[in-house]
Each structure stands twice: as structure tokens, then as C-alpha cells.
DRENLODO-456837 format. One record per residue (C-alpha): residue in three letters; x, y, z. Coordinates in steps of 0.2 Angstrom, whole numbers, padded with zeros to 4 digits, always signed. Layout:
alaXYZ/...
***
This chain:
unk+0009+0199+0146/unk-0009+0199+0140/unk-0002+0202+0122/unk+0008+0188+0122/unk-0005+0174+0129/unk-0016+0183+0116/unk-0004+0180+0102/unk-0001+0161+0107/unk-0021+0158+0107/unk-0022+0164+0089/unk-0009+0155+0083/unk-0014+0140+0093/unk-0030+0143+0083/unk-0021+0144+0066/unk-0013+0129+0070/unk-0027+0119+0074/unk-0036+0126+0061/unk-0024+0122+0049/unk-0021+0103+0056/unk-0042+0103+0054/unk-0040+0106+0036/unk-0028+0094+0032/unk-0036+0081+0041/unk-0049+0082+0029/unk-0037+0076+0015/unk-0038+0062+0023/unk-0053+0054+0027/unk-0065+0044+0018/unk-0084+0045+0025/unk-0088+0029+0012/unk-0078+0019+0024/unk-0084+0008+0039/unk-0068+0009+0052/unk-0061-0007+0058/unk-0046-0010+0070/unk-0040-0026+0057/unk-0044-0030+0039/unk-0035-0048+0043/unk-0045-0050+0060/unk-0064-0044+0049/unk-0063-0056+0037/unk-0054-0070+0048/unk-0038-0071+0037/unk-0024-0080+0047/unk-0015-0082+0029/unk-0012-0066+0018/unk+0000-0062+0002/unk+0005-0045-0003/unk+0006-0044-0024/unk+0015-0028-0026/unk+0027-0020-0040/unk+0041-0010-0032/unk+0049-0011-0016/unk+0041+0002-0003/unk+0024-0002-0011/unk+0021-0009+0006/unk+0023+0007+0016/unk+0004+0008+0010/unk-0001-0007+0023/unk+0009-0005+0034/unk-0006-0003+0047/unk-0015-0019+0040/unk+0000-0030+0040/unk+0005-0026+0059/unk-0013-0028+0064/unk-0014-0045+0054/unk+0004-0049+0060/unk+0000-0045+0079/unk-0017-0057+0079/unk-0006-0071+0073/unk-0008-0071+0054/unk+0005-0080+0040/unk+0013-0064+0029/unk+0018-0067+0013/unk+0026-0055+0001/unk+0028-0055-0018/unk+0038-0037-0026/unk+0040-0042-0044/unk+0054-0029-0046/unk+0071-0022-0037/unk+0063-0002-0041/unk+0081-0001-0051/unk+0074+0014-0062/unk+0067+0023-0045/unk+0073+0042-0043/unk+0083+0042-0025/unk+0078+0053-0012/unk+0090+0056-0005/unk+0104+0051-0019/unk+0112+0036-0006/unk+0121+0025-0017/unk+0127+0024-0038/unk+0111+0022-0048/unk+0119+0009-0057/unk+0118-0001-0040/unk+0101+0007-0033/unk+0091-0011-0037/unk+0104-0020-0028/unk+0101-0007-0011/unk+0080-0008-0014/unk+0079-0025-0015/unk+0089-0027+0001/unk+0079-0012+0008/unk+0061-0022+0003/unk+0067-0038+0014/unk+0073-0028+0030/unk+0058-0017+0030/unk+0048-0034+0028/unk+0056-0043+0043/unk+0050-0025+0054/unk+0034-0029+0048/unk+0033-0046+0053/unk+0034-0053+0034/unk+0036-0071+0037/unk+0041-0074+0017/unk+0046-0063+0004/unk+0049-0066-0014/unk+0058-0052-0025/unk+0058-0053-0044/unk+0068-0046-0055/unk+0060-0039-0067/unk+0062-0021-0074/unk+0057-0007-0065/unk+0044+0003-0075/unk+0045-0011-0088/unk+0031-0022-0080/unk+0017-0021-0092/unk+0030-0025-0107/unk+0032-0042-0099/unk+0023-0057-0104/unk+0007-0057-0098/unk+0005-0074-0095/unk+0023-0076-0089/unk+0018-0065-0074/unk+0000-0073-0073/unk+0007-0090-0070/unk+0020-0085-0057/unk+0010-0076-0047/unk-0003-0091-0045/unk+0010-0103-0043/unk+0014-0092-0028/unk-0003-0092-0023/unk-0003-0110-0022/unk+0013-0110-0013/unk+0007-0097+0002/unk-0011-0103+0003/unk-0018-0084+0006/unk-0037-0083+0012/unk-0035-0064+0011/unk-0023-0056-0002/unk-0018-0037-0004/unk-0016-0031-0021/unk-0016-0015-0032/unk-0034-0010-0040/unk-0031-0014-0060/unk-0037+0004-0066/unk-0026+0014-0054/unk-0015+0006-0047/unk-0017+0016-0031/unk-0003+0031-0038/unk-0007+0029-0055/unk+0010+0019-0060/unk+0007+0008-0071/unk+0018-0005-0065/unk+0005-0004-0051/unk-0010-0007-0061/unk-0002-0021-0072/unk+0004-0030-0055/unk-0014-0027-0050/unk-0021-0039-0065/unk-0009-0049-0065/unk-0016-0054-0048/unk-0033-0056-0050/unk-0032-0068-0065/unk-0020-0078-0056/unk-0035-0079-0044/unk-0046-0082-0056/unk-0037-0094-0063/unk-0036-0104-0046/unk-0054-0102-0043/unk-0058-0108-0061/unk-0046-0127-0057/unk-0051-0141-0048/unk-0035-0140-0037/unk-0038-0143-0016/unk-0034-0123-0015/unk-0045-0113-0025/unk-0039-0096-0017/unk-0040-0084-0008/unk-0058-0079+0000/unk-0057-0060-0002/unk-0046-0047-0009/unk-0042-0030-0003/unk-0036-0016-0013/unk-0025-0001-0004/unk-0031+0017-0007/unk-0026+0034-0006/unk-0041+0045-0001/unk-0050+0054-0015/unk-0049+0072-0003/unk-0032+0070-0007/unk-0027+0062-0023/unk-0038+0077-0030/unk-0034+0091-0019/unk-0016+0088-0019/unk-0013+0074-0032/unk-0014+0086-0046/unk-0019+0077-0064/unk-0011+0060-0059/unk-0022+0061-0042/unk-0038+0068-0053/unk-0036+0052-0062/unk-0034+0038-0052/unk-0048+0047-0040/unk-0060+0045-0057/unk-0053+0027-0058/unk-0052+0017-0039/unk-0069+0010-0032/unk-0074+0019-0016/unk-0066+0012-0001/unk-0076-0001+0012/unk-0066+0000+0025/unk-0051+0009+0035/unk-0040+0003+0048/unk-0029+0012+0059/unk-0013+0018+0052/unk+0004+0013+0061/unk+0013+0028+0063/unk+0031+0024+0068/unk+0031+0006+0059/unk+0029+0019+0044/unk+0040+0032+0048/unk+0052+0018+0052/unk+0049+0010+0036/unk+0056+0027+0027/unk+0070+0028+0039/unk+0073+0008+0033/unk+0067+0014+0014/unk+0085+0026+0013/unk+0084+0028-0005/unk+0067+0035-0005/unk+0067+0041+0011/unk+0061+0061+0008/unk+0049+0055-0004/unk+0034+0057+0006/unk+0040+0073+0014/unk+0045+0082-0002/unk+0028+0073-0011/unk+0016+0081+0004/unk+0027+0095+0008/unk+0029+0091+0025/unk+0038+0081+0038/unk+0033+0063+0037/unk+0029+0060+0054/unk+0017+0076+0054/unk+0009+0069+0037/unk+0007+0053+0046/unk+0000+0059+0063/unk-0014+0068+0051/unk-0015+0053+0038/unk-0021+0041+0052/unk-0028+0030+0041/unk-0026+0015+0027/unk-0041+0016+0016/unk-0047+0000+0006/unk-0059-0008-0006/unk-0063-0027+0000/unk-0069-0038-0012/unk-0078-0054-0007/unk-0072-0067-0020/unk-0085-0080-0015/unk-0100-0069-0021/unk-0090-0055-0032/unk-0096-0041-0020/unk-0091-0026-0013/unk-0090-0028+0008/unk-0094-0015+0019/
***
């Protein structure tokens, strides 16, 4: 008997020691925790400018905390991810933009999204497209939703290093440039947060893609709790991409969820041009 409780404790002790290593992934010391990025900074109106749907998965904390204290959520996926690699295969490839856009909106009514707008422009394709096309649709929808806070990817990485990601990224701030340079009645939005994976990770487990978008993303200001099952649900909701997560970190996705308890982000203060913290 005393061999096996002995064997339990040690690996009890591998396991937590392993959990303890992991957790270090993901953590951020730069970072000041908050309970809500929206509820901070006072946002009661927030857009999302994002390129593919399941982009989103990465807020999923921030949008329910926002969502929970009362706040408009708008979101903008300027594509149908039609050129995504499924996984699992759940549908003809010809057809997968027609399943991810529909996936997009019913993960965005879990949410609490109160309006989203899906574009249609190629998946993968988004920085052959007319700059200033993109610039002006974006800030027309900007003037439609009114935001105060908007959520957007960091220009030079793109959170993932896609580089639909990093075009969509500046795309939205010179739309919000644009509005704060007019003489309209809404000159934008009063800050802007950019979503990020933590360095520990994107370099310890990212590979070269991680190594450089790490090199390239500001450090983060703040972190906010994580929602757990809204993102394990929004995987479940996400069927086309659903292992993607798992078979990316090589681990179930609730588990890498309980460990990754965290949304990291860089909040820019559009009124002065500075970092918040």
C-alpha cells in the first residue's frame, strides 16, 4: 500500500510540475491584470476589425466581460476563411466559406455580438486588395457602430503572423486616423486594443513564425481573465477548425485553456498616442 500512495505522490508531483511549466507559457509579467478591458477604459460601444472568421476566439474573455457590463458589440470579418485548411475535414472545400461564414455569425450571437458584418473578400488575399477600398469601408463602419473602444490586430504581426491579419490591422488604424483627422460629429474611437499571444509562448512553442511576430508585437499592458467554456464552446461552434488549437499546442483544448487563463493586450490611448498601463 505504502508503494502505491508513494507512486500516486510522485506522479501528482510530475503533474503539477509539469502544469507549473506550462503555465509559464503563458503569462505576461509586462501586464497589469484587469477583470474588463471594456469596463477600464469605460467603453459601452466596441468594434472588432478582424480578418477571418474564428479570429475572435482570441477575445473571447474581453467580449463577454464587455458584453456582461452592458456594452454595444460590433463585428467586422472582411472574409469567409474560404482558403482555411479544415480541421476536422467537415464539409467540400469548395463550399468551406459558405460553412465559416455561417459559423462566424453563430459563434458571434454566443458572444453576445449585437451586429456583425462578413465581407467577402478572399481568404489569404487581403493585402492584394485595394488599400484604400478596405480603408474606406472599414471607416464607414466605424461611423456606423460609433465604437469608443475598438479591437483590432497589431499592424507588424498580426497576433499569428498571417498576413491577412496584419493587413486588416492597418487597414483599421487609418480608418481611425482618417475619422480623427475629419470634422465629422464622431471622430472615433478613444482607444484601441491590440490582442496577443504571450511572448513565453509564441517563442518557446511558436517556432520561427512565433520568434517573429514575438520580435514584432509591443509588450502587452493589460490581461483579462480568459472565458474558458465560451472558448471551448466557440471551437465546438468553429467545426471546421475545431482540432486546430489542440493539434496546434498538442493538447486538449479545454486543458490548454485551463492553463492559458489569460487574453494579453496592448491598449493604445488614441487621445494622447500612448501606451496605457
Amino acid at each position: 500500500m505504502l508503494w502505491v500512495l508513494a507512486g500516486i505522490a510522485v506522479l501528482a508531483l510530475a503533474a503539477f510540475a509539469a502544469w507549473f511549466r506550462m503555465s509559464r507559457y503563458f503569462e505576461d509579467k509586462a501586464a497589469r491584470h484587469v477583470p474588463s478591458i471594456a469596463g477600464l477604459f469605460g467603453a459601452r460601444r466596441l468594434l472588432a476589425v478582424f480578418a477571418h472568421p474564428d479570429d475572435e476566439q482570441l477575445i473571447n474573455g474581453l467580449l463577454t466581460s464587455a458584453k456582461a457590463e452592458g456594452a454595444y458589440l460590433a463585428m467586422v470579418t472582411a472574409t469567409k476563411g474560404d482558403a482555411g485548411t479544415q480541421s476536422p475535414v467537415v464539409c467540400r472545400q469548395s463550399e468551406l466559406g459558405t460553412i465559416r461564414h455561417a459559423e462566424v455569425l453563430k459563434n458571434g450571437f454566443a458572444l453576445g455580438i449585437d451586429e456583425q458584418e462578413v465581407w467577402d473578400y478572399p481568404d489569404g488575399k487581403v493585402p492584394d486588395q485595394p488599400l484604400e477600398e478596405l480603408v474606406s469601408r472599414v471607416e464607414a463602419a466605424l461611423a456606423r457602430y460609433r465604437p469608443d473602444l475598438v479591437v483590432a490586430f497589431w499592424p507588424a504581426s498580426g497576433a499569428t503572423g498571417h498576413k491577412d491579419h496584419m493587413r486588416m490591422g492597418l487597414v483599421a488604424e487609418e480608418a481611425i486616423a482618417r475619422l480623427r483627422a475629419g470634422n465629422g460629429d464622431y471622430r472615433g474611437p478613444r482607444s484601441i486594443a491590440y490582442p496577443l499571444i504571450p511572448r513565453n509562448s509564441l517563442t518557446g512553442l511558436g517556432g520561427r513564425t512565433g520568434r517573429f511576430v514575438a520580435e514584432n508585437q509591443p509588450l502587452p499592458t493589460h490581461s483579462t481573465p480568459g472565458n474558458v467554456s465560451s472558448k471551448v464552446k466557440g471551437w465546438k461552434i468553429h467545426a471546421a477548425q475545431a482540432d486546430y488549437v489542440a493539434r496546434a499546442y498538442k493538447m486538449p483544448t479545454r486543458l490548454l485553456y485551463l492553463i492559458w487563463r489569460k487574453e494579453f493586450y496592448a491598449v493604445r490611448d488614441l487621445e494622447t498616442g500612448q501606451w496605457t498601463g
